[in-house]
C-alpha angles and dihedrals in degrees: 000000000000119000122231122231132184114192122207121196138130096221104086080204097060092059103045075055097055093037089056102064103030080063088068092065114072090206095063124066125184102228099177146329137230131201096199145037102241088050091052092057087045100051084036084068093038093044116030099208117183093235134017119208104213129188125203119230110050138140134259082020126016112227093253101062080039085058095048100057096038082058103042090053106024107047094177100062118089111211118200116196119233119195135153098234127041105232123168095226097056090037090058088038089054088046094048097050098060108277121154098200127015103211125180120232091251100055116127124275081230089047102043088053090051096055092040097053086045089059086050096059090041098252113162103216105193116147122214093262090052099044097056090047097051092047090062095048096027105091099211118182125304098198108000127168108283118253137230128254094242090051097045087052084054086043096055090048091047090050089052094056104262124160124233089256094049089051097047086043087052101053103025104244131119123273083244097052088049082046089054092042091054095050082055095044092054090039089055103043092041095237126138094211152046085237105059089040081056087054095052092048083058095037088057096042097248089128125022117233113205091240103233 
């Protein structure tokens, strides 16, 4: 099944870029683009792409505050953040907003569909240093709804970066139940990401980080 990916720059260059070699991948399929935030919230509605490619500083609307009403309204598409310098503070704003990845320009075209195709499948990526990182800026729920069994076992694997697949494949149950379990788990925890449900996994003790 191909996934669909809007990309959203205001560098018309950037995109012919991006649209280039995700072109080389016969899984991936460029679907639209967006030169502006408030246009990539816009074409994310009209067009319902599996996966939006934001970058982050952008006219009309900046990618976070795209992100965060993509998020808010339309719960099944993954946004990554894409930026040309890695800064704390836009990688926890991405976060915070609702991102599921946070990727550099220059990350490579093998790289960039990898990560892509992760998102897709709703595979949290957060390495260790990240992770510790995001878990003291990332403000995660103080008293949130308590959660099944059933969902805190989706919750753990999701935590652990499991894809959507594996979990379903873990616990015997269909793509679309785990789907359904996710968009509870986030409900319930008052988080507008996979993400931030994955921090406070590793905030309550549910899944170990390697401290860096």
């Amino acid at each position: 099944m191909t996934i669909r990916i809007l990309l959203a720059d205001d560098h018309a260059v950037v995109r012919q870029g991006l649209r280039m070699f995700l072109a080389l991948d016969p899984e991936l399929e460029v679907v639209g683009e967006a030169s502006d935030g408030a246009q990539a919230v816009q074409m994310t509605r009209e067009l319902n792409p599996d996966v939006v490619l934001m970058d982050l500083m952008m006219p009309v609307m900046d990618g976070i505050s795209a992100i965060q009403s993509i998020r808010s309204s339309m719960k099944d598409v993954e946004v990554i953040a894409l930026t040309s310098v890695l800064e704390d503070a836009s990688v926890v704003g991405a976060v915070r907003a609702g991102a599921i990845g946070y990727l550099l320009k220059d990350t490579r075209a093998d790289e960039l569909c990898r990560s892509i195709k992760a998102a897709a499948a709703g595979q949290v990526q957060l390495s260790p240093q990240a992770a510790a990182r995001l878990i003291r800026e990332v403000r995660t729920p103080e008293s949130p709804q308590t959660l099944t069994e059933r969902e805190t076992e989706v919750l753990r694997l999701l935590a652990e970066g499991k894809a959507n697949k594996e979990i379903a494949l873990a616990l015997s149950i269909s793509e679309t139940t785990v789907k359904t379990h996710v968009s509870n788990i986030l409900m319930k925890l008052g988080v507008p990401s996979r993400t931030q449900a994955a921090l406070y996994a590793i905030r309550i003790g549910l899944v170990k980080i390697d401290e860096p």
